[in-house]
VEXDREN-2710 file (C-alpha; in Angstrom, 1 decimal):
% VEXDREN-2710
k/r/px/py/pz
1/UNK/-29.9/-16.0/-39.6
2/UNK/-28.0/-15.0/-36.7
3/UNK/-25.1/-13.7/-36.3
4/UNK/-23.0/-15.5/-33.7
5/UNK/-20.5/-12.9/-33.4
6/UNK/-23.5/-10.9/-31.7
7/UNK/-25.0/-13.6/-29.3
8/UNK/-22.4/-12.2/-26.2
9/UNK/-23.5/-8.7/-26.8
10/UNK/-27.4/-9.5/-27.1
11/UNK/-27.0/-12.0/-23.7
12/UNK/-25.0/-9.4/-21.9
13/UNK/-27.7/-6.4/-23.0
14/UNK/-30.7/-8.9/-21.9
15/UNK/-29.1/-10.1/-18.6
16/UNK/-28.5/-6.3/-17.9
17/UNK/-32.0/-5.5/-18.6
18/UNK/-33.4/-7.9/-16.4
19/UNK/-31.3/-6.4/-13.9
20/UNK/-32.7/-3.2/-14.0
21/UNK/-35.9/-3.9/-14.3
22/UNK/-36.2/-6.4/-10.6
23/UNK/-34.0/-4.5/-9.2
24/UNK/-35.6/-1.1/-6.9
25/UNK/-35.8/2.0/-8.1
26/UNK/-34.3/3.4/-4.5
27/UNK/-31.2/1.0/-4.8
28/UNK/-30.4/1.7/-8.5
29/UNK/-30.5/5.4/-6.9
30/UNK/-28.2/4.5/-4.4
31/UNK/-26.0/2.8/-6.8
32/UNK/-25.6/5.5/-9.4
33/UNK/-24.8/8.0/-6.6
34/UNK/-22.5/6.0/-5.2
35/UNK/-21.0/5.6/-8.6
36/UNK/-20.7/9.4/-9.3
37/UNK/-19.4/10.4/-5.7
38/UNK/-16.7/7.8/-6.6
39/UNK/-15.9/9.1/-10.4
40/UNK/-15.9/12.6/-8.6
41/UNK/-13.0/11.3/-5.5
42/UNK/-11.0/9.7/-8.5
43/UNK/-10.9/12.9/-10.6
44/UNK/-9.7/14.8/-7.5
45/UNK/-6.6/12.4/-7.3
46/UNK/-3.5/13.4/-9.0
47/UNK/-3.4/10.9/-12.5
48/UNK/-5.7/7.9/-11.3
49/UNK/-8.2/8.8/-14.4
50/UNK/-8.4/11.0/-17.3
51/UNK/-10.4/13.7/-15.3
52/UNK/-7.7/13.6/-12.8
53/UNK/-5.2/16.5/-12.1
54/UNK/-1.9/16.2/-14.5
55/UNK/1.3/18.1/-14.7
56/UNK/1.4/20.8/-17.4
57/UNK/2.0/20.5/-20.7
58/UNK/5.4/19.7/-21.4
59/UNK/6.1/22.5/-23.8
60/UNK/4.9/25.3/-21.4
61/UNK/7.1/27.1/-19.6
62/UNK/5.6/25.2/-15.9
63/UNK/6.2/22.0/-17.9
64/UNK/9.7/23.0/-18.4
65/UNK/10.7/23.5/-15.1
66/UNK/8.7/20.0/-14.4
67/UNK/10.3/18.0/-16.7
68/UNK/14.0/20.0/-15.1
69/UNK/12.5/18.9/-11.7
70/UNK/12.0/15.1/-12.0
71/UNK/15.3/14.6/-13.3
72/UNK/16.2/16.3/-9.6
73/UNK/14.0/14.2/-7.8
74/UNK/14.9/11.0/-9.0
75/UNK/18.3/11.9/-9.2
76/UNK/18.2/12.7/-5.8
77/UNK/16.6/9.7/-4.6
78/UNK/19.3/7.1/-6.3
79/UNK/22.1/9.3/-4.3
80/UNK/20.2/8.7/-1.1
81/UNK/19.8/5.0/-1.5
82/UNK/23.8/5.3/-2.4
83/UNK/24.7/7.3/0.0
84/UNK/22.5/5.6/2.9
85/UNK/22.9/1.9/1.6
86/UNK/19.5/1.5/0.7
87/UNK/17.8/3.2/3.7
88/UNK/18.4/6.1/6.5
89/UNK/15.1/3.7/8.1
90/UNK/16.6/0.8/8.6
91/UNK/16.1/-2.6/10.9
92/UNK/16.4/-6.1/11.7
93/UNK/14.5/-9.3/12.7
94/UNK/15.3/-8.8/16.1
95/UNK/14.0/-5.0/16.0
96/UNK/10.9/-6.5/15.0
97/UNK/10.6/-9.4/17.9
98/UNK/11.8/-6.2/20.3
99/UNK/9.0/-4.3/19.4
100/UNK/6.3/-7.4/18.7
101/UNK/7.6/-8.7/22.9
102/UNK/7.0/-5.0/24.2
103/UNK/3.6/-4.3/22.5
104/UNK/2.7/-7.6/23.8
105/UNK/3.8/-6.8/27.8
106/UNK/6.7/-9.4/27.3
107/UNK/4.8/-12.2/26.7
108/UNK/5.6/-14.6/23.8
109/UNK/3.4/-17.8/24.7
110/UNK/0.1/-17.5/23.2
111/UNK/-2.4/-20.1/24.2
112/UNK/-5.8/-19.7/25.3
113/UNK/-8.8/-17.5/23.6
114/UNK/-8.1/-14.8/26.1
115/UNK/-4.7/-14.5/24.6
116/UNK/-6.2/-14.8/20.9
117/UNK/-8.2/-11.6/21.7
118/UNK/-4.8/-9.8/22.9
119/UNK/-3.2/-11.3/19.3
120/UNK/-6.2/-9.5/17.6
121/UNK/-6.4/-6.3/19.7
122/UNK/-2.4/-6.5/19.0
123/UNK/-3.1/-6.7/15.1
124/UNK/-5.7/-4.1/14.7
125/UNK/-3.5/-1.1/16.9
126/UNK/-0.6/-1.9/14.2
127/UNK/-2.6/-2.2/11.0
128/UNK/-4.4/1.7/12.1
129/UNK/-0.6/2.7/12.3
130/UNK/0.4/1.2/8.9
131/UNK/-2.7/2.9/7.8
132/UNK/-1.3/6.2/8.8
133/UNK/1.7/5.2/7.3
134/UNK/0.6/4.1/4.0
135/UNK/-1.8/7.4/3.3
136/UNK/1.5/9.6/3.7
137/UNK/3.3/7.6/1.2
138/UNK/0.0/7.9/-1.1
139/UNK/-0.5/11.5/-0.8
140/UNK/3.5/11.9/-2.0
141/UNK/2.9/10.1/-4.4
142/UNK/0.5/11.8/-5.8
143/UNK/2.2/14.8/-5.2
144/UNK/5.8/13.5/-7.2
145/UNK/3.7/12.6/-10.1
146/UNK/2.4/16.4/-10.7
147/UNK/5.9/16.5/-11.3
148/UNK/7.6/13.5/-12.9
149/UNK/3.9/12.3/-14.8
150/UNK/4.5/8.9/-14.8
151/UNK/3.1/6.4/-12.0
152/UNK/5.5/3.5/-14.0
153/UNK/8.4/5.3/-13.2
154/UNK/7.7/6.1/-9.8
155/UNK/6.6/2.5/-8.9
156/UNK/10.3/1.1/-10.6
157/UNK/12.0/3.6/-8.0
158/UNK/9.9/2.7/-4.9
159/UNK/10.3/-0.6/-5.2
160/UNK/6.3/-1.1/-6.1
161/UNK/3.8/-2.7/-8.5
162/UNK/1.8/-0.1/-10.5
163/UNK/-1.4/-1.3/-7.8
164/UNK/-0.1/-1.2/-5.2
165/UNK/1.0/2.3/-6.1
166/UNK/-2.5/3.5/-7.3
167/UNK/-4.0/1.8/-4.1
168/UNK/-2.0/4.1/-1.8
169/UNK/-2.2/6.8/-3.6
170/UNK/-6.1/6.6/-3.2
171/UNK/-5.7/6.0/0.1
172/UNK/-3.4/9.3/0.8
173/UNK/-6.0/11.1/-1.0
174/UNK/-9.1/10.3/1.3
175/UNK/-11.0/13.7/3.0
176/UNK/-12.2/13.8/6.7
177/UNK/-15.4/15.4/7.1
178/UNK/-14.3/18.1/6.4
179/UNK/-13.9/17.8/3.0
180/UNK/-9.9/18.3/4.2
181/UNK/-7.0/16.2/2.9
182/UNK/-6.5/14.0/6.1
183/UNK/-3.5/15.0/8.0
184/UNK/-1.7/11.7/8.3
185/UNK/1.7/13.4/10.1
186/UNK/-0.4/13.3/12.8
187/UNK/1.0/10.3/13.7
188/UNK/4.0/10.6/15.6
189/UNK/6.0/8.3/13.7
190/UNK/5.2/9.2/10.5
191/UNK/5.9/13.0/11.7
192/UNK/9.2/11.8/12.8
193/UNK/10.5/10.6/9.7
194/UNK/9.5/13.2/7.9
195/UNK/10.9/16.3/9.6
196/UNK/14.1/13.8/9.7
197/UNK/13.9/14.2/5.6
198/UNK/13.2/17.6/6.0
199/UNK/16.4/18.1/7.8
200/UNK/18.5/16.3/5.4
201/UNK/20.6/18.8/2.0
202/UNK/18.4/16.6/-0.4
203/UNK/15.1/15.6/-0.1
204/UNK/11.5/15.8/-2.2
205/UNK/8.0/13.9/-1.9
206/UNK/10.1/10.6/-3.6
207/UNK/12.8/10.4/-0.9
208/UNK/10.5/11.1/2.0
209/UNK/7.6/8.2/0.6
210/UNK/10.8/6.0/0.3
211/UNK/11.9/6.6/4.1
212/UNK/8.1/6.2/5.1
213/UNK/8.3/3.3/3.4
214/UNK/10.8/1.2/5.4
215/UNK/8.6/2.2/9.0
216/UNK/5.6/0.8/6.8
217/UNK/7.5/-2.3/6.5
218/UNK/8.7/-2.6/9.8
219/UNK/5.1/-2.4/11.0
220/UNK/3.9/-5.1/8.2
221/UNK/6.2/-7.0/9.2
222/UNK/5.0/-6.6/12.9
223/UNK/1.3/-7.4/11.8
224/UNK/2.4/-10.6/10.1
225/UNK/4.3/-11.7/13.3
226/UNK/1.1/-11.2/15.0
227/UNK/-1.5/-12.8/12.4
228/UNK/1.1/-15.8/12.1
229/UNK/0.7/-16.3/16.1
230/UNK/-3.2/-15.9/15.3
231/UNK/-3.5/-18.6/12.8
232/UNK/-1.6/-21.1/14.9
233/UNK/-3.1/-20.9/17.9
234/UNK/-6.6/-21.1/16.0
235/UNK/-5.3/-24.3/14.7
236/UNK/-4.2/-25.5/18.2
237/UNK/-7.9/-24.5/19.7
238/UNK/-9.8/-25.5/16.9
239/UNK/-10.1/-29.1/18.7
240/UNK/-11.1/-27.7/21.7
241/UNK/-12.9/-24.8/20.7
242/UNK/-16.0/-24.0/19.1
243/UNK/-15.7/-22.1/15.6
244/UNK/-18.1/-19.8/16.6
245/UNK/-15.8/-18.7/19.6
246/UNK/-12.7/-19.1/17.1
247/UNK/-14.2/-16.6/14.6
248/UNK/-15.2/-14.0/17.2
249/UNK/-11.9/-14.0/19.3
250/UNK/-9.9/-13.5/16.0
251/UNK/-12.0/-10.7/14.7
252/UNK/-12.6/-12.7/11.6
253/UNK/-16.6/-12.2/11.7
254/UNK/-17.3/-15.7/9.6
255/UNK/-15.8/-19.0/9.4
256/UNK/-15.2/-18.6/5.8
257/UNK/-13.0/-15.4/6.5
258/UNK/-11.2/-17.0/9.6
259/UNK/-10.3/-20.2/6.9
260/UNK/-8.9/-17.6/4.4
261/UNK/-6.3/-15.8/6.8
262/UNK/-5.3/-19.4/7.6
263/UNK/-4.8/-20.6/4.1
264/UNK/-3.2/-17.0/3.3
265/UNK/-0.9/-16.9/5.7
266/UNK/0.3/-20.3/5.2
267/UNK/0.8/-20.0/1.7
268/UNK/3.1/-16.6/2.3
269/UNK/4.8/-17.7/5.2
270/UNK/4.6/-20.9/5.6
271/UNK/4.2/-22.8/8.9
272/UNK/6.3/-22.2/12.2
273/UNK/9.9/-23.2/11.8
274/UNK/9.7/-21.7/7.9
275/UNK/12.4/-19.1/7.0
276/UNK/10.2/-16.9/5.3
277/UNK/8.2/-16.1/9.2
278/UNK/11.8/-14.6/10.1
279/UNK/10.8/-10.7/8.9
280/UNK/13.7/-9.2/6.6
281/UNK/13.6/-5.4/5.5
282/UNK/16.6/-6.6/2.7
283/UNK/13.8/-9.1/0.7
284/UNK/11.0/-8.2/-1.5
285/UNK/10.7/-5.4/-4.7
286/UNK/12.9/-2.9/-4.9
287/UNK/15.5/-4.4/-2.1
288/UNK/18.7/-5.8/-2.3
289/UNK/18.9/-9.6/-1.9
290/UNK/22.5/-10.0/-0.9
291/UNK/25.2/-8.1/1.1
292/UNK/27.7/-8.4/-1.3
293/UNK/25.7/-6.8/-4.3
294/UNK/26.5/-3.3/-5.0
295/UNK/23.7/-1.1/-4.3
296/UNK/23.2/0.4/-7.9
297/UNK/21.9/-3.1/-8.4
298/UNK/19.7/-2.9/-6.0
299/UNK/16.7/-1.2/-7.8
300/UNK/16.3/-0.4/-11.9
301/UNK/18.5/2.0/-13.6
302/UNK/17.5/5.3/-14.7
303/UNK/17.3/5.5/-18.6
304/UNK/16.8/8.4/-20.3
305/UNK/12.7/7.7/-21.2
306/UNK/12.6/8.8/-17.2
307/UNK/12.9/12.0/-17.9
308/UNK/10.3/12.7/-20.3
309/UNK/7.7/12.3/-17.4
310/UNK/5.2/11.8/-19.4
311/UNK/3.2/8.3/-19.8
312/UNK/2.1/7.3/-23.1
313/UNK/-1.7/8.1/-23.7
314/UNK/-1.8/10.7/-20.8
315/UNK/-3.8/13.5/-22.2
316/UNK/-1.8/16.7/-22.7
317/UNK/0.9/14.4/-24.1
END
């Protein structure tokens, strides 16, 4: 008789046996180092897996003082969205056209494949900036949940899905070849805004990854200026153009990846003329969505489970 229940399991265990055994001994090598070095990165990153670093105990003495501490922090940080009316960082669509027109020597006509290459050379000098920007937020991330223990209540506050959060927080933890934590303040502007914080009566990780924040939106918000121009104007030359030439002026690499960008942009914002290509800090999580709501409403309350720090399953709990 057989047991039906067990037919997944027994496919699954044959399918993975026929893997192993025409697959090369060098690349299942390859893949299980691969495998470790990544278990041993995530376990060096503050809460991303069980072997990870965690804050201490709660009912130690450190733990204490932690617990004591992230009811500071986030304390903090709701008086400086007050205080500040959302941001210290802030801009406008038109700062984002001023600074798209400058990076782009004044021009705003795009239509020839020379000019597609500038759009992509454009794109790729902001996206290494918003990576910059996005590793600083990461590593104080990491950093603010050694001491509030709960990536849930950091995301609500930041304005962030619990991915996106985990993502950056990766990325904020990467080593040069040194085996060192990379230095992302080496970036001017990321340096700027965080000796700005450091200036300020209150401040902790949490208030500077929220100023870092709004620059890493302006620049977004820069590159998706830029990659709408790219899609367009790939439309417009696509009848007079060969894909080939298409796909290698817009640094796609493959058709299939140039067709993507296209469909993904126009799904997000639309075609030109649509209201959601005019960039707008005040839209998306965390921000407010009209001028005339006060700003407590702006992001979730605090409750009182915040303070526990702690997240349900994490060990020590």
């Amino acid at each position: 008789m057989v047991d039906v229940d067990q037919v997944p399991v027994v496919l699954a265990d044959w399918v993975e046996q026929r893997r192993l055994a025409t697959t090369p001994t060098w690349q299942l090598e390859m893949q299980a180092a691969s495998e470790e070095l990544g278990r041993e990165i995530e376990g060096a990153i503050p809460g991303i897996c069980p072997e990870s670093p965690h804050p201490p105990a709660p009912d130690s003495s450190r733990g204490q003082e932690c617990v004591r501490e992230a009811k500071v922090w986030l304390e903090d940080l709701l008086w400086h969205k007050q205080a500040y009316k959302y941001a210290v960082h802030r801009w406008w669509p038109e700062r984002v056209l001023e600074l798209v027109t400058r990076m782009a020597g004044g021009q705003s006509a795009f239509t020839t494949l020379a000019d597609l290459r500038k759009l992509n050379r454009y794109q790729a000098e902001v996206q290494l900036r918003i990576g910059s920007f996005n590793g600083a937020i990461g590593f104080r991330l990491g950093r603010a949940f050694m001491v509030i223990g709960d990536y849930e209540v950091i995301a609500a506050q930041m304005g962030m899905t619990l991915y996106d959060v985990r993502m950056m927080t990766i990325w904020g933890h990467q080593r040069d070849e040194t085996g060192l934590i990379e230095d992302w303040e080496l970036d001017p502007g990321v340096d700027n805004v965080v000796r700005f914080c450091q200036t300020q009566v209150f401040n902790n990780r949490l208030i500077e990854a929220w100023e870092l924040r709004q620059q890493a939106e302006l620049l977004q918000a820069m590159a998706n200026v830029f990659e709408d121009a790219t899609v367009d104007l790939v439309q417009e030359l696509s009848g007079s153009v060969s894909e080939h030439a298409l796909v290698e002026a817009s640094g796609s690499r493959t058709a299939a990846r140039m067709n993507t960008r296209i469909q993904k942009a126009r799904a997000q914002r639309g075609l030109p003329g649509d209201p959601r290509r005019v960039p707008n800090q005040f839209s998306g999580p965390g921000a407010p969505l009209a001028a005339g709501v006060p700003p407590k409403t702006y992001w979730r309350e605090l409750q009182p489970g915040d303070f526990d720090y702690r997240a349900p399953g994490v060990p020590g709990t």
